[in-house]
Short mmCIF file of the C-alpha atoms (twelve columns), coordinates in Angstrom:
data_MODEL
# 
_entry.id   MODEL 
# 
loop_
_atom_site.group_PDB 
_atom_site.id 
_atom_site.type_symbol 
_atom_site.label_atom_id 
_atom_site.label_alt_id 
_atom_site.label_comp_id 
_atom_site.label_asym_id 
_atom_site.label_seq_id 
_atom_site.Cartn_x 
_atom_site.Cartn_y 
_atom_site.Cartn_z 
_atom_site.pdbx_PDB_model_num 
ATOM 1   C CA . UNK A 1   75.754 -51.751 -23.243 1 
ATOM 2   C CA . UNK A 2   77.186 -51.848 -26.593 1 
ATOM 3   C CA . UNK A 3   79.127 -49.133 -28.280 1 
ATOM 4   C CA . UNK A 4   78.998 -48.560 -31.938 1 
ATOM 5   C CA . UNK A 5   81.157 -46.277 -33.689 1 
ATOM 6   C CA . UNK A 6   78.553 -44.017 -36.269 1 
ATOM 7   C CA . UNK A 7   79.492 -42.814 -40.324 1 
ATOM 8   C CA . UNK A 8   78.274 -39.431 -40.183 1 
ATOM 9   C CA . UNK A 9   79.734 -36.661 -40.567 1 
ATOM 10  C CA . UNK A 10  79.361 -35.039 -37.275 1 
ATOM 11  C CA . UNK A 11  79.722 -31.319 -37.850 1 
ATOM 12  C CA . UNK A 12  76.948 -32.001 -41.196 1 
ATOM 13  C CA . UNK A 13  74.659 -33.645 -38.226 1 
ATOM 14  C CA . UNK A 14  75.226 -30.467 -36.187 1 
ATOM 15  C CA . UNK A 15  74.197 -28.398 -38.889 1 
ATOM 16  C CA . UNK A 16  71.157 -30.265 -39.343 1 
ATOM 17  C CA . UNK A 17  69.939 -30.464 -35.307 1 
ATOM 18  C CA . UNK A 18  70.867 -26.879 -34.780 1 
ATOM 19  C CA . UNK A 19  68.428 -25.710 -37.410 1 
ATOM 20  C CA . UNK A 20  65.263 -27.126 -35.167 1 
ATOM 21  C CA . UNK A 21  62.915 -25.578 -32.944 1 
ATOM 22  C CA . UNK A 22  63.780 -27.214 -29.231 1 
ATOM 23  C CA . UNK A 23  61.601 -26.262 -26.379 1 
ATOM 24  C CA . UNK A 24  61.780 -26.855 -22.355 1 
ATOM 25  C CA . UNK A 25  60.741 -30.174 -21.445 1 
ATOM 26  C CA . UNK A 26  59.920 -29.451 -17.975 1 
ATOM 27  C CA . UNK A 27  63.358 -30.927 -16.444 1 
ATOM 28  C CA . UNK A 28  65.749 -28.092 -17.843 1 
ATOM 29  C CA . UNK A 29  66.584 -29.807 -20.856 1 
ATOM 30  C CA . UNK A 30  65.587 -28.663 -24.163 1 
ATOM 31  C CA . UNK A 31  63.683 -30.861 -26.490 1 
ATOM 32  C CA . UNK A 32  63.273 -30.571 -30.748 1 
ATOM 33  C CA . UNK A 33  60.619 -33.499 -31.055 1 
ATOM 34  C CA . UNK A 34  58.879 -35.141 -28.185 1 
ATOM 35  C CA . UNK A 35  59.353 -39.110 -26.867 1 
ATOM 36  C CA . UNK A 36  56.937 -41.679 -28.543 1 
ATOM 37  C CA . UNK A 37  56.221 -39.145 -31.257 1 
ATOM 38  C CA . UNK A 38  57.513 -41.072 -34.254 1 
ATOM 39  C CA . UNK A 39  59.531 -39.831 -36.697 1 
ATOM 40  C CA . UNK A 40  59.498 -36.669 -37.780 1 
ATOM 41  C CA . UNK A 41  58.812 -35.850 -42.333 1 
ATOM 42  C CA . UNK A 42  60.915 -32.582 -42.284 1 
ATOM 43  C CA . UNK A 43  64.084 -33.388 -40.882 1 
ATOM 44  C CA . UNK A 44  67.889 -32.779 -42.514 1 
ATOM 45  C CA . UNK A 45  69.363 -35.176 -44.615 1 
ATOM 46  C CA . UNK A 46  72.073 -35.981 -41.469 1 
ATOM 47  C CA . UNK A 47  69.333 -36.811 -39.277 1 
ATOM 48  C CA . UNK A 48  67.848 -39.234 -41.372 1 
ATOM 49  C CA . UNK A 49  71.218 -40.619 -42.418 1 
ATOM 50  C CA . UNK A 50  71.758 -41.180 -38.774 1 
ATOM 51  C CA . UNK A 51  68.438 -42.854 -38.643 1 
ATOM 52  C CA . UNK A 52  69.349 -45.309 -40.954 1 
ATOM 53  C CA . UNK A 53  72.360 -46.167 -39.887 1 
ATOM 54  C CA . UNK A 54  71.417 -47.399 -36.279 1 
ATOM 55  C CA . UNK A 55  68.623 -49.090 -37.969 1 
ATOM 56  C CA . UNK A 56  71.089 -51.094 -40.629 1 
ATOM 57  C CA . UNK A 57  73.147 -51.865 -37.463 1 
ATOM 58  C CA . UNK A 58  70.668 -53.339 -35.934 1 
ATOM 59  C CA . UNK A 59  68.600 -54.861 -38.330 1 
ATOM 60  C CA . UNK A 60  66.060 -53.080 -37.040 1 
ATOM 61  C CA . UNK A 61  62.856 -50.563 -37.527 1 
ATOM 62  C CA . UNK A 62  63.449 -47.134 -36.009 1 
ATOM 63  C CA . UNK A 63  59.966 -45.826 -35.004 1 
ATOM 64  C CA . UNK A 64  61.184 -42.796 -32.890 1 
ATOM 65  C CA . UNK A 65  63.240 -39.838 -32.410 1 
ATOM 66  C CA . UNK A 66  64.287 -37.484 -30.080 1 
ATOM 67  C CA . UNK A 67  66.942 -34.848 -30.154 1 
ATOM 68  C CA . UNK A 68  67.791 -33.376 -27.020 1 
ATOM 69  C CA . UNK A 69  69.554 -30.192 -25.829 1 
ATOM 70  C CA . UNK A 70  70.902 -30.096 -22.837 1 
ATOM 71  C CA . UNK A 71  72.014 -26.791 -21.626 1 
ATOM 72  C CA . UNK A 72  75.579 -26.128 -19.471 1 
ATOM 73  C CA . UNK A 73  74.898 -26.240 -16.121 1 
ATOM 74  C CA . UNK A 74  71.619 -28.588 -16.102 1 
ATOM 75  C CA . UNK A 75  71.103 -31.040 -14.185 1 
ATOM 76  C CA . UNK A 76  67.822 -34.022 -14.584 1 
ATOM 77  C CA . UNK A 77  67.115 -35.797 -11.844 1 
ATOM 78  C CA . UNK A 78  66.469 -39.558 -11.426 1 
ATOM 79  C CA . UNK A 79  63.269 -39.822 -13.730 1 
ATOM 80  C CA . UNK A 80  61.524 -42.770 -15.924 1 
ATOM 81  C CA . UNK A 81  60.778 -42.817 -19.675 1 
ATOM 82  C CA . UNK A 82  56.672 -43.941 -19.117 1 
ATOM 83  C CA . UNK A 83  55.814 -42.934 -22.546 1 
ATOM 84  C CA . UNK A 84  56.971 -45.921 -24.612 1 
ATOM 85  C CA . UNK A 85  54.801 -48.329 -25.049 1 
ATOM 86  C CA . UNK A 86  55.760 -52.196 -23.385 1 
ATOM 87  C CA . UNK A 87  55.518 -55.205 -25.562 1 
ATOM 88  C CA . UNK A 88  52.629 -57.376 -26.571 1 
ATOM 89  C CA . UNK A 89  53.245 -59.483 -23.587 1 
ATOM 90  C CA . UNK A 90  53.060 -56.766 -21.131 1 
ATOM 91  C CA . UNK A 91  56.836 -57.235 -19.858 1 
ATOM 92  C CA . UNK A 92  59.702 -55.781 -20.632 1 
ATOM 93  C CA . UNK A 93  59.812 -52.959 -22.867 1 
ATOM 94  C CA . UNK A 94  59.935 -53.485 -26.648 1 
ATOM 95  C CA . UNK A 95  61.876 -50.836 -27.976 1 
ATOM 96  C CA . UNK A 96  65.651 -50.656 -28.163 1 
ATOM 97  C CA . UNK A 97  66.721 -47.068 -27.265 1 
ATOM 98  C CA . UNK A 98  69.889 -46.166 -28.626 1 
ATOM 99  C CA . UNK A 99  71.713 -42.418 -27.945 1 
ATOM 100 C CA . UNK A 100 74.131 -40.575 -30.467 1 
ATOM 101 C CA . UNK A 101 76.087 -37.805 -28.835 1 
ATOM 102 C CA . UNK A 102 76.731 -35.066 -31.796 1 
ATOM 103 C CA . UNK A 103 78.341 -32.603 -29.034 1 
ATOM 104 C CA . UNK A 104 79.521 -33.005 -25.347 1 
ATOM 105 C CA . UNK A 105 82.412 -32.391 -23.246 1 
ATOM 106 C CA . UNK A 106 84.037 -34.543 -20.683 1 
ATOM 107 C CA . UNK A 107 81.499 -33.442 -18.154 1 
ATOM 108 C CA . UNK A 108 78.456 -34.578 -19.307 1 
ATOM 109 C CA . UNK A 109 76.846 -38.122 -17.656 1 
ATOM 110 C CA . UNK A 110 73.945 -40.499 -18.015 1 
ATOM 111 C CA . UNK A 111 73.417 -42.821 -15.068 1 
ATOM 112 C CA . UNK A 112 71.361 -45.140 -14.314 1 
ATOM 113 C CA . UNK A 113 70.398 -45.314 -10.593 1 
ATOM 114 C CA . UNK A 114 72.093 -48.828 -10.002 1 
ATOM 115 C CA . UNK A 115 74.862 -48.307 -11.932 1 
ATOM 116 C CA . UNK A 116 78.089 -45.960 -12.194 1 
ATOM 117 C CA . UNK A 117 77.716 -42.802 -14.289 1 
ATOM 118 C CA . UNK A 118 78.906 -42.944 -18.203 1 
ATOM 119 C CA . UNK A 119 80.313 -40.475 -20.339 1 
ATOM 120 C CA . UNK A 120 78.570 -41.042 -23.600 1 
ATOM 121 C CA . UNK A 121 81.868 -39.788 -26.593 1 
ATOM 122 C CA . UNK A 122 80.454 -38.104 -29.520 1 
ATOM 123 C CA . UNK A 123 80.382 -39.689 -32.336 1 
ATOM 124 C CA . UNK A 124 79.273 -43.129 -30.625 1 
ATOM 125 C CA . UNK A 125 75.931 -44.551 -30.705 1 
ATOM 126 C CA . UNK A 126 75.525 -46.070 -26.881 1 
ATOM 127 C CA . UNK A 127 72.451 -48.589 -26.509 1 
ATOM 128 C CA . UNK A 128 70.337 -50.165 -25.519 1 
ATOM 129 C CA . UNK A 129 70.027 -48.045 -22.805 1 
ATOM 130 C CA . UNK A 130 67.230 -48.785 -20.356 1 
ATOM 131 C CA . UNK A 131 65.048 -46.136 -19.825 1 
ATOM 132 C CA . UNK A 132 62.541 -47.714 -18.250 1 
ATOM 133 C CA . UNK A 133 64.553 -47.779 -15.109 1 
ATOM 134 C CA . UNK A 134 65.241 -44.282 -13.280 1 
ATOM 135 C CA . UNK A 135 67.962 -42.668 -14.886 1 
ATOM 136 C CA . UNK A 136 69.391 -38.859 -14.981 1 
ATOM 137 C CA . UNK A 137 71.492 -36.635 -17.123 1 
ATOM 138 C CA . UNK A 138 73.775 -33.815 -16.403 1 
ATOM 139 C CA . UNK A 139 76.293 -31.015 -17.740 1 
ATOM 140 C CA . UNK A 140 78.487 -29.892 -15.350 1 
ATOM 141 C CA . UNK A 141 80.397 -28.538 -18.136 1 
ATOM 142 C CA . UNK A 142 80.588 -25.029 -20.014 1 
ATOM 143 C CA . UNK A 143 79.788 -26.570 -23.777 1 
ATOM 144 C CA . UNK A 144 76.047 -27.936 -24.330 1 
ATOM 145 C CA . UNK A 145 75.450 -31.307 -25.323 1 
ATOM 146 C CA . UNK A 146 73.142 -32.251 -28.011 1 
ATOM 147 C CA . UNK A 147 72.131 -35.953 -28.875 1 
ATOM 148 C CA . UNK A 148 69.522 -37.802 -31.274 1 
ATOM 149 C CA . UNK A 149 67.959 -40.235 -29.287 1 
ATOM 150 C CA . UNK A 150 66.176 -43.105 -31.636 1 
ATOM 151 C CA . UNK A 151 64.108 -45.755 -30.333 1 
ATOM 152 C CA . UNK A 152 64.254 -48.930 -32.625 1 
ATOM 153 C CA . UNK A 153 61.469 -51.924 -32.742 1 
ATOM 154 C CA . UNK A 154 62.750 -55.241 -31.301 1 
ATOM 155 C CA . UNK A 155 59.789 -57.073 -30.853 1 
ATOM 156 C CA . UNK A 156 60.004 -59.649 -33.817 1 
ATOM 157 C CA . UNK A 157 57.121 -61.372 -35.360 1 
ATOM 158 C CA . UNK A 158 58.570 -64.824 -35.319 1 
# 
């Protein structure tokens, strides 16, 4: 996994995410915009600054966003990401999925199921991360944690 240290202004980001409309997705955690869903027109200036930068970093195009609440206390189990779609080929997964924490606290983890749990700093954009292999979340901790979640294009027409 690579770990890239983001620009933004963190507490302007904050400003921007707390503003949306987030609803249960079905695993306790709350959701402001859906997976495979695109991006968003009316979204802050932060957000889309934050956008841009993982996409300059990576040279590549972001085609979707998440942001994602997750609540004190919550818990996701071991679950896969089905909705992206897989690569021309039919193999691996095209899409390079890359997380930026805006808040957290020291007890909030993403695991993957064959792998030790990580603590993913604010601040830090954490990718690729493979969600197409079960993975969970959780916040043991008394602060929520809030993250933008953008999925990048890395298939490459060559």
């Amino acid at each position: 996994m690579i770990v890239l240290k983001s620009q933004i202004d963190l507490q302007k980001l904050h400003a921007d995410v707390k503003q949306l409309d987030y609803h249960m997705d079905g695993s306790g955690a709350l959701m402001a915009f859906g997976p495979s869903m695109g991006i968003p027109s009316i979204i802050g200036p932060y957000i889309q600054d934050a956008i841009k930068e993982i996409s300059e970093y990576r040279n590549l195009t972001a085609l979707h966003l998440m942001i994602n609440k997750l609540p004190t206390r919550c818990y996701v189990p071991f679950h896969i990401d089905t909705l992206i779609p897989t690569s021309k080929q039919g193999k691996d997964p095209h899409l390079e999925r890359w997380h930026l924490p805006v808040i957290t606290n020291l007890e909030c983890f993403w695991q993957n199921l064959d792998e030790e749990p990580i603590h993913f700093q604010a601040g830090m954009w954490y990718g690729p991360v493979r969600y197409w292999v079960p993975h969970s979340v959780w916040n043991a901790g008394n602060i929520k944690r809030i993250h933008l979640v953008v999925d990048l294009d890395s298939e490459r027409v060559e």
